[in-house]
C-alpha positions in Angstrom: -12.1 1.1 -15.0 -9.1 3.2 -15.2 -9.0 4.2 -11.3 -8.5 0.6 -11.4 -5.7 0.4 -13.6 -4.4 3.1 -11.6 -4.4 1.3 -8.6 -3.2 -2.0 -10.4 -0.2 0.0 -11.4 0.6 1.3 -8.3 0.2 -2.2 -6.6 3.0 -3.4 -9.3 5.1 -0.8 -9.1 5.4 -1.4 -5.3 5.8 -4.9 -5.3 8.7 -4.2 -8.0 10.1 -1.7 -6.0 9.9 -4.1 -3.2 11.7 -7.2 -5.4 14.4 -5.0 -5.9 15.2 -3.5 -3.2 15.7 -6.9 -1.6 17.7 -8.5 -4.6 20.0 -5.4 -4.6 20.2 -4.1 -0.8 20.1 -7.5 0.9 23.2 -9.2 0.0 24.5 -8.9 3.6 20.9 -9.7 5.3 22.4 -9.5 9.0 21.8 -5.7 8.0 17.9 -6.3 8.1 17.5 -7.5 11.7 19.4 -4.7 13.5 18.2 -1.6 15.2 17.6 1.2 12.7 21.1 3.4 14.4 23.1 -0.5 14.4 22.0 -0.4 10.4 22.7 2.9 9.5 26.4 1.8 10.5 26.7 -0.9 8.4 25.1 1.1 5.6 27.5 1.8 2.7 24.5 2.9 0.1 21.5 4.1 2.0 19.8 0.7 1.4 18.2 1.5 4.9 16.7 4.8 4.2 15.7 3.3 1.0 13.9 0.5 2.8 12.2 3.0 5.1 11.2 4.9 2.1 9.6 2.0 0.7 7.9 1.3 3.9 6.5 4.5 4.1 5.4 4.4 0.7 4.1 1.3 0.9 2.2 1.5 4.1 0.8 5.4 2.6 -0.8 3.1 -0.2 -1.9 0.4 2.0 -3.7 3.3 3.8 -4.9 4.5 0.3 -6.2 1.4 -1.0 -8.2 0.4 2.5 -9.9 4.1 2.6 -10.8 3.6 -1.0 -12.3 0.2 0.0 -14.1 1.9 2.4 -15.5 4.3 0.5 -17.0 2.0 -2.5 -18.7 -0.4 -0.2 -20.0 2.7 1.3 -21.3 4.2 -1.4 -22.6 0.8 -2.9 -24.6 0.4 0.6 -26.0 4.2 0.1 -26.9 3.1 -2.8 -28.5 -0.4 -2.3 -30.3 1.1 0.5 -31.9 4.3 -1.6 -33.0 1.7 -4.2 -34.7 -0.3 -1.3 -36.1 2.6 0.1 -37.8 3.8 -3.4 -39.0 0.1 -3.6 -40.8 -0.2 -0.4 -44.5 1.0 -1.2 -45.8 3.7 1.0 -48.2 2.6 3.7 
């Protein structure tokens, strides 16, 4: 239970980070829809570097969160499948 709370928090923090970053860097949106090099022009307080950042970051845990997936429904098939196995009476 708490490597779910861990993930919970991490989920919130992002999505905070996220509300943020939009409420504080996006009051000139035009900003959002140019080319990374047109942005970086317009830029007066790294809100673009900041939004890559959060992009990494958020995709990095995205990646995180779907390997994790992964792995529990793999190890619950292992699992289901050993239990079936020792169930199955030998011919």
């Amino acid at each position: 239970m708490r490597e779910l709370d861990l993930w919970i928090a991490g989920a919130f923090v992002i999505i905070l980070a996220w509300s943020l970053f939009g409420l504080l860097a996006f009051s000139h949106s035009y900003v959002m829809f140019l080319p990374l090099a047109e942005s970086l022009k317009y830029d007066d307080a790294g809100n673009t570097l900041i939004g890559a950042a959060l992009i990494a970051v958020s995709s990095a845990f995205a990646a995180a969160v779907l390997i994790r997936t992964v792995w529990a429904i793999r190890t619950w098939l292992v699992r289901v499948l050993r239990v079936a196995g020792a169930a199955t009476p030998p011919a």
